[in-house]
N, C-alpha and C positions, 0 to 999 in steps of 0.2 A: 322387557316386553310389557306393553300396556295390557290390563286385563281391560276385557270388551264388556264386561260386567261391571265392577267398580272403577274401574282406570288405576288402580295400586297399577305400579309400575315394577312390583317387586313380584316376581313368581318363580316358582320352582319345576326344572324339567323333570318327568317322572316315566317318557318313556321317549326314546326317539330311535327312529327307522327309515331307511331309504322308501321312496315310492317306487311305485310297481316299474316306471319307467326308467330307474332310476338317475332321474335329472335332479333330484330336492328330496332333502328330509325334511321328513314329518316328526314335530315334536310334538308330544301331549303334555302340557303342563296345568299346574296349579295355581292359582292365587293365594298369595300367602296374606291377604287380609280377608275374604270373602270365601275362601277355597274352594272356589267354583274350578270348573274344568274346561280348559280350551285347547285349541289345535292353531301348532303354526306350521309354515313350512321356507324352509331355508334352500333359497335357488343361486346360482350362483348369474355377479350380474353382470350382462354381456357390455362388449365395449356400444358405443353409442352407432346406430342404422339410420342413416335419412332414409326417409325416402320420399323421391321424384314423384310429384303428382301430372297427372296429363295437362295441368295449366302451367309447370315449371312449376308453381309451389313447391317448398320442402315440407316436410314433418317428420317428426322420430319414427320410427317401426312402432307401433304399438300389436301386441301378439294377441291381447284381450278382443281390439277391435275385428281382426284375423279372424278367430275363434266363434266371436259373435257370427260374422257372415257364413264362418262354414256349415256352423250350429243348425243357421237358418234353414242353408241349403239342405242340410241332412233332417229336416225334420219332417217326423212319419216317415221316416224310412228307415231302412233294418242297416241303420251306421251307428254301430258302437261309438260311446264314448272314447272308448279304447281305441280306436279308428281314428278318431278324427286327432287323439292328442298325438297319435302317432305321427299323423299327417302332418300336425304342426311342427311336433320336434326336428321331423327332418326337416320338414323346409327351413325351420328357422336354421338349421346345421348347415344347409347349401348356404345358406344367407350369409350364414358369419364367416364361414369358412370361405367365403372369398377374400381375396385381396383389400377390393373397394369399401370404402365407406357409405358410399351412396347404389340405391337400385330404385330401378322405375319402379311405379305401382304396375305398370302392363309387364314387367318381367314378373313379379311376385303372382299378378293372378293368374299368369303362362304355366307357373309353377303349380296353383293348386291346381287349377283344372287338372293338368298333366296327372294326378295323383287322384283327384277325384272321378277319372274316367277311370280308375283300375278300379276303384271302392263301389262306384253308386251313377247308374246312366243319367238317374232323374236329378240325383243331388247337383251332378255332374250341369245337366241342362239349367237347372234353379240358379246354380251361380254365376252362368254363364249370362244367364239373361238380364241380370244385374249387373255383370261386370263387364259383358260387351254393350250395354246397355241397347236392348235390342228395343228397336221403334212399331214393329208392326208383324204380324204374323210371317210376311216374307224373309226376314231375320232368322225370326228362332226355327224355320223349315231352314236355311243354308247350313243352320247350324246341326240339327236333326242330318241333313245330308252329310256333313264333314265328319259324322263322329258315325255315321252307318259306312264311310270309307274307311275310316279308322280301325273297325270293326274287321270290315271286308282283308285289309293287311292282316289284321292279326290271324284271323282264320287260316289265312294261306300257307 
């Protein structure tokens, strides 16, 4: 492991631990030329995800870019960190744990929304407004109305 200080490529582990989620260890190590102190973490790596963009394009899953958007949507509002990695671990768990190789980008953000209406109505609406890409005020009121029925079921 390269230190991110010197680049010595030689370091020593001096503590390592599961994280809270436990998906990846966390190592704390040493540089043994500089012995400054860094942090890694060891995830295990999944087989390879396309995925289907709405113009047939492919691309890999990237879970970073995922994260970014959730991030967005959750921000200024009371959504844990802890929330949102959660949100991601499972979805990315439905993801892999299917069969297919390949998934639309409209099944993945069917996905978060489904998990961000239980966490956060506003975060909920933010990513909806970017993922359904809504055009004008009449949009995000259908959408305002589908998630006040959504609402209405649950109460019953």
């Amino acid at each position: 492991m390269k230190c991110p200080y010197c680049k010595h490529t030689e370091s020593k582990v001096i503590d390592s631990r599961p994280t809270v989620d436990g998906e990846s260890i966390r190592r704390r190590r040493v540089c043994l030329r500089c012995n400054k102190r860094f942090t890694t973490y060891e995830t295990v790596e999944m087989s390879s995800l396309m995925v289907i963009k709405k113009d047939g394009s492919r691309q890999p899953f990237d879970r970073d870019k995922l994260m970014r958007g959730i991030v967005k949507a959750c921000e200024k509002r009371p959504v844990t960190k802890a929330q949102m990695d959660a949100l991601l671990a499972d979805l990315e768990q439905k993801l892999y744990g299917r069969l297919e190789n390949e998934v639309s980008s409209k099944a993945i953000g069917e996905m978060i929304l489904e998990r961000l209406a239980h966490i956060d109505e506003v975060a909920y609406i933010r990513f909806a407004s970017v993922y359904r890409d809504f055009q004008d005020v009449h949009s995000f009121m259908e959408e305002l109305m589908r998630m006040k029925h959504i609402d209405a079921g649950r109460a019953e």
